[in-house]
C-alpha positions as a Markdown table, in Angstrom:
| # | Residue | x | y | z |
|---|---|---|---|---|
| 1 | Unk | 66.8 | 118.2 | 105.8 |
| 2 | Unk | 69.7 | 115.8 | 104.5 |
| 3 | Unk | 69.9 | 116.4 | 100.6 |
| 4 | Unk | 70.7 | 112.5 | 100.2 |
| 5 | Unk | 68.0 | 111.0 | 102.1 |
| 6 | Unk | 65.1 | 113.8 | 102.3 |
| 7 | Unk | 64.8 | 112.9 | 106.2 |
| 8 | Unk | 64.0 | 115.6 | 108.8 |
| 9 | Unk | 64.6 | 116.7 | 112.0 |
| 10 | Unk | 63.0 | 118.5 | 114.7 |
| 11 | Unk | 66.0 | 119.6 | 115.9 |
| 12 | Unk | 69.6 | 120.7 | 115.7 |
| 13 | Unk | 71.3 | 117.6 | 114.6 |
| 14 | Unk | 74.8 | 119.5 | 114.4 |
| 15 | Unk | 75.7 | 119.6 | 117.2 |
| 16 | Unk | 74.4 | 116.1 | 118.6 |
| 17 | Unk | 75.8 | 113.1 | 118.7 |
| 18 | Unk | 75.2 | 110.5 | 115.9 |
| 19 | Unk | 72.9 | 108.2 | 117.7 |
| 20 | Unk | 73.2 | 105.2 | 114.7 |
| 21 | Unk | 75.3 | 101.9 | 115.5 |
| 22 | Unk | 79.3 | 102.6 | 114.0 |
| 23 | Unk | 79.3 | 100.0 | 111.2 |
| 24 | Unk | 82.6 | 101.2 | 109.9 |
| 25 | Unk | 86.1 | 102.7 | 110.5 |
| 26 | Unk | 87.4 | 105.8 | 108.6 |
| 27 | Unk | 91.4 | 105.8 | 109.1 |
| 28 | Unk | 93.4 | 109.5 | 108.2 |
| 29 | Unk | 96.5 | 109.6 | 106.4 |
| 30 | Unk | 98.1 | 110.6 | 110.2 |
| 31 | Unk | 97.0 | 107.1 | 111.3 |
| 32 | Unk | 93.8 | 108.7 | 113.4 |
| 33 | Unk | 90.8 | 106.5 | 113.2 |
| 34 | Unk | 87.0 | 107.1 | 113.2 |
| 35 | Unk | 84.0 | 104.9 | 114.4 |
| 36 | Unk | 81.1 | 106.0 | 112.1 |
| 37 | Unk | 77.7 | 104.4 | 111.0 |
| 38 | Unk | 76.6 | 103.4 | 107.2 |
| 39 | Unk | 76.0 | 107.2 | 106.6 |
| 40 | Unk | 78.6 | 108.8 | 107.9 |
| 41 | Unk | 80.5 | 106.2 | 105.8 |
| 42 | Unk | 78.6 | 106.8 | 102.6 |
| 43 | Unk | 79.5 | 111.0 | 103.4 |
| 44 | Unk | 83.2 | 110.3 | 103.7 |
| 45 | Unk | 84.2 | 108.6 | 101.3 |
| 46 | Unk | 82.7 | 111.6 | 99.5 |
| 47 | Unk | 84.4 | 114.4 | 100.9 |
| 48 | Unk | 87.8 | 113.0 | 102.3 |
| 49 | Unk | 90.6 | 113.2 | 100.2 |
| 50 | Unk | 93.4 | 111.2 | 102.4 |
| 51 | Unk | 92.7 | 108.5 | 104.1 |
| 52 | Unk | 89.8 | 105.6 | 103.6 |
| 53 | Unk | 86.8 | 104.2 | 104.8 |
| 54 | Unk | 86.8 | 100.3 | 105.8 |
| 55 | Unk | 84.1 | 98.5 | 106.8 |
| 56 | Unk | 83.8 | 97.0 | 110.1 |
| 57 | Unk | 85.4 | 98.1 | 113.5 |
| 58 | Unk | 89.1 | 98.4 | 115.0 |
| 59 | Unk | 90.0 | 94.9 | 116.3 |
């Protein structure tokens, strides 16, 4: 169960793939960048300490 939004799985969920549309970029201090959807945004910008979270994709 996800403590944020009480939904459940049937399954292992990690060590699948995120199957939601990316909706936003998370860019590292080191310049990496990250396609994520709205809830792995909402999650990082939690638990990262360098870098941000910017919505929309790389051009």
């Amino acid at each position: 169960m996800d403590p944020v939004c009480f939904n459940v799985w049937p399954y292992d969920r990690l060590d699948a793939a995120c199957t939601e549309p990316a909706t936003h970029t998370v860019q590292a201090d080191n310049g990496d960048r990250y396609v994520v959807c709205d809830g792995h945004a909402l999650t990082a910008r939690t638990q990262i300490t360098d870098g941000r979270v910017l919505p929309g994709l790389p051009a």
